[in-house]
C-alpha positions as CSV (number, residue, x, y, z in Angstrom):
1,X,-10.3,8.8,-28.1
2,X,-14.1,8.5,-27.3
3,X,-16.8,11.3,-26.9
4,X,-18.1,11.2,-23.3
5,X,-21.4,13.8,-23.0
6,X,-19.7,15.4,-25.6
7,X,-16.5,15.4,-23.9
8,X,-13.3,14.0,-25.3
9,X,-12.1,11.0,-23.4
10,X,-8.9,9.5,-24.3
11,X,-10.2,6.5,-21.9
12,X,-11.2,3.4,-23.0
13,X,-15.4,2.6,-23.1
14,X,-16.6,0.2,-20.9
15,X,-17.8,-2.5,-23.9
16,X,-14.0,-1.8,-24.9
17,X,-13.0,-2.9,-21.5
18,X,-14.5,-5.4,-20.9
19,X,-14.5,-7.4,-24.7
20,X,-18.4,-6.2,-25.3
21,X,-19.3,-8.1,-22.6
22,X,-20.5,-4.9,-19.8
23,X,-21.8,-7.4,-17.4
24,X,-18.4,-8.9,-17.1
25,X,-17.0,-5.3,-15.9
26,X,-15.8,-5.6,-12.3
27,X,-14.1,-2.3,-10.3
28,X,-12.0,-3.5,-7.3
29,X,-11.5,-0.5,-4.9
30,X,-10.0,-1.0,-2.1
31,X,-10.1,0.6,1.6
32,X,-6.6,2.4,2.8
33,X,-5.5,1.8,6.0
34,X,-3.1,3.9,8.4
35,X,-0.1,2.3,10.1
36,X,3.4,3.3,11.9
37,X,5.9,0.7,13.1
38,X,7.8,1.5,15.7
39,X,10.2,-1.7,16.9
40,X,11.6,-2.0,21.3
41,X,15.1,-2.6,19.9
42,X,15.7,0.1,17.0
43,X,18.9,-1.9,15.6
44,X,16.5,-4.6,14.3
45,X,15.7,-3.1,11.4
46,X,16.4,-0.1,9.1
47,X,13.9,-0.4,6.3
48,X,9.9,-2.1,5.8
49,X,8.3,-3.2,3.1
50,X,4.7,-4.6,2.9
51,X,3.3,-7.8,0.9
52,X,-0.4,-9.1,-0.2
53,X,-1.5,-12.0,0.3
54,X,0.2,-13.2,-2.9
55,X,4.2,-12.1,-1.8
56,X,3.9,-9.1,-4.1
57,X,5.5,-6.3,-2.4
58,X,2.9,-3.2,-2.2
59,X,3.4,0.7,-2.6
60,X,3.7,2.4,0.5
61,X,2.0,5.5,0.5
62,X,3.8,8.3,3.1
63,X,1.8,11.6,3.2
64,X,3.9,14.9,3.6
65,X,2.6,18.2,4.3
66,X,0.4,18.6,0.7
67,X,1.8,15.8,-0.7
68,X,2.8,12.4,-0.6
69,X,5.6,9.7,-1.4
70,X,5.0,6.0,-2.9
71,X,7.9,3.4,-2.0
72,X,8.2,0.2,-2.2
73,X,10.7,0.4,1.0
74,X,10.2,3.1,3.7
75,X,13.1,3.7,5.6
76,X,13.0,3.8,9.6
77,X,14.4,6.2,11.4
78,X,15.6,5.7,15.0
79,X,13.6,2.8,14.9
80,X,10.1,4.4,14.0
81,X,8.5,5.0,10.7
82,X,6.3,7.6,10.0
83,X,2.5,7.3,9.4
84,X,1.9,5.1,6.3
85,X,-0.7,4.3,3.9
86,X,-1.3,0.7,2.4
87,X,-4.5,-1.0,0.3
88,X,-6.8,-3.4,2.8
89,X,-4.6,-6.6,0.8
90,X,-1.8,-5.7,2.9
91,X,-1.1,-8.9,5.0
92,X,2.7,-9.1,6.0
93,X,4.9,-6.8,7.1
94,X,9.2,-7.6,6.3
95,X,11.4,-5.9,8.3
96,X,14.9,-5.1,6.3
97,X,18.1,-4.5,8.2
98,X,20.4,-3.6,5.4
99,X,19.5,-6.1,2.4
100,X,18.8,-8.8,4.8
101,X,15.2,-9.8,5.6
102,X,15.1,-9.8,9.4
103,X,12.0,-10.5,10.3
104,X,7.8,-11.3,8.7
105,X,4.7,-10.3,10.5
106,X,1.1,-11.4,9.5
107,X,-0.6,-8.2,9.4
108,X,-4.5,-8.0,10.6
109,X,-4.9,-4.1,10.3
110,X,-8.6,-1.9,11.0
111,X,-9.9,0.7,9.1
112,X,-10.5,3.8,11.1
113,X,-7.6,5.2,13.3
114,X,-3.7,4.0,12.8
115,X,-2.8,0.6,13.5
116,X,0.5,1.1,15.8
117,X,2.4,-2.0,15.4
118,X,5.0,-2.8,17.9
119,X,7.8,-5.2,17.6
């Protein structure tokens, strides 16, 4: 533990962080954006999940009343998910039906209000 302002931190410093080299510190944050699926034939699909650019599947983020749930599938129901929350590296969308990948969607979402994606 370090001694922030005479706080106990049990976080790392920032020379320890970055091998005593500060100027070689770099903080990503990223921007979350809002999205619902909703699909015209509701026996496409049962189940999303969301990749980066990379393939590596993301948390979804599902906000409840005061609090929230992370999954790395969200389940549909009747063909609709509920309002979810993904980092601005989200850039496709699988669609599951059972464990079988149905379809992939390039994703181009905007900050601000929710993206409603249609398929």
């Amino acid at each position: 533990m370090s001694s922030v302002g005479g706080i106990m931190s049990q976080y790392a410093s920032v020379p320890t962080l970055c091998g005593g080299a500060p100027e070689q510190l770099r903080l990503v944050v990223s921007v979350r954006l809002h999205v619902q699926v909703e699909l015209a034939d509701k026996t496409l699909a049962d189940a999303l999940a969301v990749l980066d650019g990379d393939g590596k599947t993301l948390i979804v983020n599902v906000f409840v009343g005061k609090g929230r749930r992370e999954v790395d599938l969200l389940q549909l129901e009747d063909g609709k998910s509920p309002v979810f929350v993904v980092p601005d590296t989200a850039a496709v969308l699988v669609l599951r039906n059972g464990d079988r990948e149905v379809r992939r969607e390039a994703l181009r979402l905007r900050p601000g209000a929710v993206n409603k994606l249609t398929y």
